[in-house]
C-alpha positions in Angstrom: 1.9 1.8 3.4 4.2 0.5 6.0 6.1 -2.8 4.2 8.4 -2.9 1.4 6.7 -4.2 -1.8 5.2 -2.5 -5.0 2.0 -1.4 -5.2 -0.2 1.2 -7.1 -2.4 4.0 -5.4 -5.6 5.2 -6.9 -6.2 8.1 -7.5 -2.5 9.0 -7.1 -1.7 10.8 -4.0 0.8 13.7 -3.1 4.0 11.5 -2.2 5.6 13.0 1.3 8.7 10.2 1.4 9.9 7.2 -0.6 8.0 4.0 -0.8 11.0 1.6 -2.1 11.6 -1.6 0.0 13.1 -1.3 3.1 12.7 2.3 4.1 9.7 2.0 6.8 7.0 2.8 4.4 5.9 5.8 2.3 3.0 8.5 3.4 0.7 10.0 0.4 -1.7 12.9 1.2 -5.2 12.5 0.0 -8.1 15.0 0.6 -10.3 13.9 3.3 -13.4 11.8 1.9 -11.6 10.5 -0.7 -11.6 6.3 -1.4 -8.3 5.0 -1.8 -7.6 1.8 -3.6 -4.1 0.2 -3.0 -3.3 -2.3 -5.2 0.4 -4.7 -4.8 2.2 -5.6 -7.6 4.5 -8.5 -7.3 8.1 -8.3 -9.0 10.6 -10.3 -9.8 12.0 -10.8 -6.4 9.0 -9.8 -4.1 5.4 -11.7 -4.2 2.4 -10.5 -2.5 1.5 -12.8 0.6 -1.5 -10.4 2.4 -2.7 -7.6 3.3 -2.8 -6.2 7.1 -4.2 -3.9 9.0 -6.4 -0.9 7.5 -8.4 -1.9 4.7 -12.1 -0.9 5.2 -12.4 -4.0 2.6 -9.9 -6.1 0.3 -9.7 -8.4 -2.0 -6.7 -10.4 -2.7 -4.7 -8.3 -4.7 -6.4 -4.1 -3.6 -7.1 -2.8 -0.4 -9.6 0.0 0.0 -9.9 2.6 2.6 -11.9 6.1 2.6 -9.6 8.8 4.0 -12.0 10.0 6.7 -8.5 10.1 9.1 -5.2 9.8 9.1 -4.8 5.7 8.0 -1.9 3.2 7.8 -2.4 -0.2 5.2 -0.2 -2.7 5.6 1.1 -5.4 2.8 2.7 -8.2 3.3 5.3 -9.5 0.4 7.8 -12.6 0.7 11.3 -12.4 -1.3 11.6 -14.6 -3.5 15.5 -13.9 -4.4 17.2 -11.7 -6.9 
């Protein structure tokens, strides 16, 4: 996941770096084959706007993609101040 925001991985992943707002993004390492559901969680100074690139399919609030490579999703939140 590239952009800062909140979100929930399913089924949790091995976390390689941090995934806090602002620091580039966070990698997770999943077993190849496995589906992957991202979801964003809005907070009380970020809200979800949309998802970008890599989702296989979405809705408006998850993004799914099966790990059948290395993949990047991207989520787009807007601040909405402190």
């Amino acid at each position: 996941m590239k952009n800062p925001g909140v979100y929930r991985v399913s089924p949790p992943g091995k976390i390689i770096s941090d995934c806090r707002p602002f620091t580039g993004g966070c990698k997770e390492r999943f077993a190849a084959g496995t589906t992957v559901t991202v979801e964003q969680l809005n907070s009380s100074n970020m809200q979800f706007d949309h998802w970008g690139a890599g989702c296989d399919s979405q809705t408006r609030t998850t993004c799914t993609v099966k790990m059948d490579r290395n993949r990047t999703v991207e989520g787009y939140f807007l601040y909405t101040g402190p």
